[in-house]
C-alpha positions in Angstrom: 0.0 0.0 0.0 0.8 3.5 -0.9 0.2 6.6 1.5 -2.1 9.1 -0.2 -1.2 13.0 -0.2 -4.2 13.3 2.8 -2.5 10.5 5.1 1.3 11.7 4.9 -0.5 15.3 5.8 -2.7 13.3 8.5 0.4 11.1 9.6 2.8 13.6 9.2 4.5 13.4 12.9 4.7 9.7 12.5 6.5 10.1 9.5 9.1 12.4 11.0 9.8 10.3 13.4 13.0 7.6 12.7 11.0 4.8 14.8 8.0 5.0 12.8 8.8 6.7 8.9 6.6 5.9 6.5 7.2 2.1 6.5 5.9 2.5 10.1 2.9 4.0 9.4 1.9 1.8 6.3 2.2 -1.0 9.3 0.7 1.0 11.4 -2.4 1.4 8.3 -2.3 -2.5 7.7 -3.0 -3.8 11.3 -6.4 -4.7 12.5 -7.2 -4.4 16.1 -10.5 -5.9 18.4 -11.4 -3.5 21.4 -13.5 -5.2 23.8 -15.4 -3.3 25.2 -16.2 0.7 24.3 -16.5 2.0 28.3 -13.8 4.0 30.5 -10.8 2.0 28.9 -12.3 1.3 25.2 -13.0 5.1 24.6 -9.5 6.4 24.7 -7.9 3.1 23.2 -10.8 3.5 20.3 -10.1 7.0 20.1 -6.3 7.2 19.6 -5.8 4.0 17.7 -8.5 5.4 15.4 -6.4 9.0 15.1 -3.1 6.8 14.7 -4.6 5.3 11.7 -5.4 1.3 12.9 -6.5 -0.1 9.3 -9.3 -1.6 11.2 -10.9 -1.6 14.4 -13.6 -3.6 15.8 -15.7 -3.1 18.7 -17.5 -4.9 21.1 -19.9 -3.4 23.0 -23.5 -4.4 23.3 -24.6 -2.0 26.3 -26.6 1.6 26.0 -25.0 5.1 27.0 -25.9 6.0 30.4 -25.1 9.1 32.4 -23.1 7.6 34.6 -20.8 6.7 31.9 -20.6 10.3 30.6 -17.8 11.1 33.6 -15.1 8.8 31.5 -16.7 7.5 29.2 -15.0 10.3 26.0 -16.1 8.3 23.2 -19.8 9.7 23.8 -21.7 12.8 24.9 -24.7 13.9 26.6 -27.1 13.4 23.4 -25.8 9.8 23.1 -27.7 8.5 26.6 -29.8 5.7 25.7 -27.9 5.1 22.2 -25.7 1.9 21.8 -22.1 2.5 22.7 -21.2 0.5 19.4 -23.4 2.9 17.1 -21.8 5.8 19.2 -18.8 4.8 19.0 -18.9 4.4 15.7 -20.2 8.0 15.0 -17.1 9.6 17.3 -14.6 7.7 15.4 -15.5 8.5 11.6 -15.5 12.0 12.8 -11.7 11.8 13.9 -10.6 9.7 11.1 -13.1 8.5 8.9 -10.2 6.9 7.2 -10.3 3.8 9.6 -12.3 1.0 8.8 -15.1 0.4 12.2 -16.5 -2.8 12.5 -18.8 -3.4 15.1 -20.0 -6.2 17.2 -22.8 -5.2 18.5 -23.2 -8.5 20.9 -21.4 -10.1 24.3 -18.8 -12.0 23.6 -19.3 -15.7 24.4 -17.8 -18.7 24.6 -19.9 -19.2 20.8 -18.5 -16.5 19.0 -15.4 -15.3 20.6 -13.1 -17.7 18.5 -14.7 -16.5 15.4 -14.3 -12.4 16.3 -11.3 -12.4 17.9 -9.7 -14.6 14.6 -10.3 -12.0 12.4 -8.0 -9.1 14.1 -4.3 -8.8 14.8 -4.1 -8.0 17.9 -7.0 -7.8 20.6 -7.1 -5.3 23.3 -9.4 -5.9 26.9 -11.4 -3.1 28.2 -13.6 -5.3 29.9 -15.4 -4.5 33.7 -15.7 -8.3 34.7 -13.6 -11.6 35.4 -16.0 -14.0 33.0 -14.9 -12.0 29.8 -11.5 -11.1 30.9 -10.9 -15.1 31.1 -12.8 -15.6 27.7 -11.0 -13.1 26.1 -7.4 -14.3 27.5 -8.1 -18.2 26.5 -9.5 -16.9 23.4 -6.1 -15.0 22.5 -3.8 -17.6 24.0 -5.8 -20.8 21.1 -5.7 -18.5 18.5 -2.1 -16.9 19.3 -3.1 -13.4 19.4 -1.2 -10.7 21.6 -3.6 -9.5 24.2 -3.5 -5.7 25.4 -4.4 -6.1 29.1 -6.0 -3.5 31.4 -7.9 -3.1 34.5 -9.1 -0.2 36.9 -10.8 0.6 40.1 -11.0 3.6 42.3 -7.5 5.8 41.6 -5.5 2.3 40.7 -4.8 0.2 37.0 -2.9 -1.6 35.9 -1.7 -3.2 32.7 0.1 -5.7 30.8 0.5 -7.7 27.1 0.0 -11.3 27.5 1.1 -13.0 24.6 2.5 -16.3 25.1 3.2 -16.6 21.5 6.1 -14.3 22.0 7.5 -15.3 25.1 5.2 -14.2 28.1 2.8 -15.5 30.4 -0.7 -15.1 30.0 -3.8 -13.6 32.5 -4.0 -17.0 33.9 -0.7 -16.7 35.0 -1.2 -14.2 37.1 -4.7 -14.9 38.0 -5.1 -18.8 37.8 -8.1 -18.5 39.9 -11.0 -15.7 39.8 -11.5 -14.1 43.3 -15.0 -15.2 44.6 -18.2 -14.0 43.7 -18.4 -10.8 44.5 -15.2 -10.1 46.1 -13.8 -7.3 43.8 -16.7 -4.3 43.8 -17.6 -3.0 40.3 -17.2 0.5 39.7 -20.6 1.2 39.8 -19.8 -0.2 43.4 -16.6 1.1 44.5 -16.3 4.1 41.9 -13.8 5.3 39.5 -11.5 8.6 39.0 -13.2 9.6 35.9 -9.7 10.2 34.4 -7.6 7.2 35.4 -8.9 5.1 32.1 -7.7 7.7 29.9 -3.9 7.3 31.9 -4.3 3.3 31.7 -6.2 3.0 28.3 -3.7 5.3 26.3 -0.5 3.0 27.8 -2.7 0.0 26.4 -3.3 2.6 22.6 0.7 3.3 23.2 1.6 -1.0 23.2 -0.9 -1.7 20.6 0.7 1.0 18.3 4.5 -0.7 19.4 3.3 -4.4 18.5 2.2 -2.6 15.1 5.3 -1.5 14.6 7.8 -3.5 15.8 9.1 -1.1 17.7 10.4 -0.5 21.6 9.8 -3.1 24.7 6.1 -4.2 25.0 4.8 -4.7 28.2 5.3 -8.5 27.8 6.6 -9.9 31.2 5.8 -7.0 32.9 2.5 -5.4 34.9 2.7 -2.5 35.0 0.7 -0.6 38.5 -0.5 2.9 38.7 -1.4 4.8 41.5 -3.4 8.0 40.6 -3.6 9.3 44.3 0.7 8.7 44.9 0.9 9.7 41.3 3.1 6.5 41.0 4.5 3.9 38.5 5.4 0.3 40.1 6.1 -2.6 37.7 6.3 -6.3 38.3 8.2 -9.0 36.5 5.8 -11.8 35.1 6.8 -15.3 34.7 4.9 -17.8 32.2 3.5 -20.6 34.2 4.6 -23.8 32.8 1.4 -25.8 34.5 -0.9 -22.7 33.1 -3.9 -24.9 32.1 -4.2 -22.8 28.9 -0.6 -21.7 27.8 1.5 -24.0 29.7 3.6 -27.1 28.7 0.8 -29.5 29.1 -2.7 -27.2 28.7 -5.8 -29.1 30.0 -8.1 -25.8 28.3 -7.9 -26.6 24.8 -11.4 -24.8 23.8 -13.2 -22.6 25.3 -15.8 -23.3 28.3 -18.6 -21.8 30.5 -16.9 -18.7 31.7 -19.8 -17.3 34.5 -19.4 -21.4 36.2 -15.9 -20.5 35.8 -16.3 -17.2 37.6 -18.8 -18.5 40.1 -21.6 -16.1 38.6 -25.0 -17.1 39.6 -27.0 -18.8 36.8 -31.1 -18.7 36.0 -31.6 -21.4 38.7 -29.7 -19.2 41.5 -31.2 -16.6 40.8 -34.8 -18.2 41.0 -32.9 -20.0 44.4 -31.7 -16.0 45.8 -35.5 -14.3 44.8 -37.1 -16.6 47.3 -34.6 -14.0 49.9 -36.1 -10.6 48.1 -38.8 -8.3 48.5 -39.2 -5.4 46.2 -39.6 -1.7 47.1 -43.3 -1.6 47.1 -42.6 -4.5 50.1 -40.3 -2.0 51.9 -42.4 0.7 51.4 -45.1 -1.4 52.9 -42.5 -1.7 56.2 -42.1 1.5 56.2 -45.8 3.0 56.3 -47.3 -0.1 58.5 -44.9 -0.1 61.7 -47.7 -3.1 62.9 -45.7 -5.2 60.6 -42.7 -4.8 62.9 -40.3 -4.7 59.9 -37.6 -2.5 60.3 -35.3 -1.2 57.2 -31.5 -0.9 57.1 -29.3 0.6 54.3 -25.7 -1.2 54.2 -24.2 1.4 51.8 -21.7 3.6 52.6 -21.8 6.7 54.0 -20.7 8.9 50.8 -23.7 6.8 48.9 -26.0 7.6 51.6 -24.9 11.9 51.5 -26.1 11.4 47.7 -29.0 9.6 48.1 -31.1 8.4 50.6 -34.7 7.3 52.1 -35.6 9.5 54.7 -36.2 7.4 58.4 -33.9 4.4 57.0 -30.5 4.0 59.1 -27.1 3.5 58.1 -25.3 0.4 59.1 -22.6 0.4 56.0 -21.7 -3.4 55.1 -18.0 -2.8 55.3 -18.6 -2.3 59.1 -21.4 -4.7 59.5 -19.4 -7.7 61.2 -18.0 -4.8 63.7 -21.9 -3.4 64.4 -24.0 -6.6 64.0 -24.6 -7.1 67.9 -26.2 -3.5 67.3 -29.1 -5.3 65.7 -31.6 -7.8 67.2 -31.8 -10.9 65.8 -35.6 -11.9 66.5 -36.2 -8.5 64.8 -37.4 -9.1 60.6 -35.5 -6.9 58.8 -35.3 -5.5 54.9 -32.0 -4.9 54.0 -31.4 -2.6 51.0 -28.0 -1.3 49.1 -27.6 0.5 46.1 -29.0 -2.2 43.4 -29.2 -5.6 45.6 -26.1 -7.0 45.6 -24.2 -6.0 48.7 -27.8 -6.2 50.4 -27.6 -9.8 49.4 -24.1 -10.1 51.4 -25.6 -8.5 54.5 -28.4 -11.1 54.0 -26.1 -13.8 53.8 -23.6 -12.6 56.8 -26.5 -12.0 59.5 -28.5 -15.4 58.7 -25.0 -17.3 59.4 -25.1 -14.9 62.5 -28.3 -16.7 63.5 -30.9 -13.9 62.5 -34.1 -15.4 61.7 -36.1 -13.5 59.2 -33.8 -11.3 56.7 -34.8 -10.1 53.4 -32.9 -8.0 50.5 -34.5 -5.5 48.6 -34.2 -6.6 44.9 -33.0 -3.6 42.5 -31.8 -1.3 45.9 -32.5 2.5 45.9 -32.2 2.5 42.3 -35.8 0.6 42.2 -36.9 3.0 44.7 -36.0 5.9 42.7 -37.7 4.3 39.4 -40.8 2.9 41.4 -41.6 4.7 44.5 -39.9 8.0 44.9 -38.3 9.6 41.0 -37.3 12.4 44.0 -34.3 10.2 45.1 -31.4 10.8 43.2 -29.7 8.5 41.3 -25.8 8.0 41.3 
């Protein structure tokens, strides 16, 4: 391929540069790359691969624009809520380069059409929020030896990495043979997230991506690198391949892909039916709250920064990260509803107090979120 007059203008401070030239950049134009996911870490990976000039650049995505994603979330604005990330995506891309070929996969990646995807792209990069598709993704790269862009945030702290056994290194089950448990690690939407530290992390993963296109420098290949927004801090780690890895060691036992949420430990359709018989909804708390002869009293288990955003007036505070400390507080002949943000950590109060010998516990299904959409649209939500 030959640049045209409008690339060497577009490209001109690669070309300059003796690392890159114009060989560089026709590599750079040639290379195809899958972003999973188009969130926090997909919108500035998307965004400068797309300005580098990736040939091609597929994206996964299959959620809708929300407001809460608007805080780090650059690839879309306040008129995208309630659009597709993909189609949105898409749309913010063709605007800075609408030289770069966007294909989009407008679906979750699954253990049925991972292998397919990711087969058609280079390299793959992982901007995924959860441990089921960072494990799909990693096996998925490791059968079909593709180099996979690796990074992770939470809070003010990522981290990232190029597993790519193919060349050398370990891959994410090398560092992480087992997923934590259920529920261990908060989500973002749980624990929240510096609305800037995806750009730092996500344009490191842009930066390797662009390297393994060229050829050039030393990718993050045996290496993890940390970063600490609050110390304002680099730490790196030496990685070792695993040679009992059960996907990229000497004798792998994973030789296709399996059931990723078993994997993971996420509750299937029969759990959940198992969990609902532990739920009321919020028309049941607010049934506890306006009939005290039903003796049920309410307790929100978030914490204290969630409950100065939001709260339901009359409903104390006993935050779940404290609740082994402040459990004797509580009676346990008493019924109680126990409500969090959206059910889960409610469900984890639930589960500690009833091994704590409390008799009638119940979490409220969907959290203050349900009560904002249901009972009260008065009650922020966050």
């Amino acid at each position: 391929m030959e640049l045209t007059n409008d690339e060497i203008r577009r490209y001109s401070r690669h070309l300059i540069l003796p690392e890159v030239g114009v060989e560089g950049q026709k590599k750079i134009c040639s290379t195809s790359v899958l972003c999973i996911g188009a969130g926090g870490l997909g919108s500035p990976i998307a965004m400068y691969l797309a300005a580098a000039g990736i040939g091609k650049l597929g994206l996964v995505d299959f959620d809708v624009v929300d407001y809460s994603n608007l805080q780090r979330q650059i690839l879309h604005g306040t008129e995208d809520v309630g659009k597709p990330k993909s189609e949105s995506a898409k749309e913010t891309l063709n605007k800075i380069n609408p030289g770069v070929e966007i294909e989009l996969h407008n679906v979750a990646l699954t253990s049925e059409n991972a292998m397919e995807i990711v087969a058609k792209y280079d390299i793959v990069v992982d901007g995924t929020d959860n441990f089921p598709t960072r494990y799909l993704t990693n096996d998925a790269c490791v059968l079909l030896k593709k180099p996979n862009v690796y990074g992770s945030i939470f809070r003010f702290e990522g981290q990232a990495s190029v597993f790519a056994p193919e060349m050398g290194g370990p891959c994410y089950r090398c560092l992480y043979p087992e997923p934590p448990p259920p529920g261990m690690v908060p989500s973002c939407a749980e624990g929240g997230v510096l609305g800037v530290l995806p750009g730092i992390i996500g344009c490191i993963q842009a930066t390797e991506i662009i390297k393994l296109a060229l050829g050039q420098g030393s990718p993050l290949i045996g290496r993890l690198m940390l970063y600490s927004a609050l110390d304002m801090k680099f730490r790196e780690l030496k990685l070792r391949r695993d040679p009992k890895c059960p996907v990229c060691g000497d004798n792998p036992t994973v030789t296709e892909l399996i059931d990723y949420q078993q994997f993971c430990g996420v509750p299937q359709e029969s759990d959940s039916e198992d969990s609902s018989a532990n739920e009321v909804t919020v028309s049941d708390m607010k049934k506890a709250l306006d009939d005290p002869s039903l003796n049920i009293k309410v307790i929100d288990v978030r914490e204290p920064d969630e409950y100065e955003i939001s709260h339901i007036e009359g409903v104390p505070q006993v935050p779940l990260s404290v609740l082994p400390q402040r459990f004797t507080e509580l009676d346990p002949n008493q019924s109680y509803y126990v409500h969090c943000k959206s059910g889960v950590r409610s469900m984890k109060a639930l589960n500690f107090l009833s091994e704590q010998g409390f008799k009638y516990v119940k979490s409220v299904k969907g959290g203050i979120l349900a009560w904002s959409e249901e009972i009260d649209p008065d009650v922020p939500q966050y």
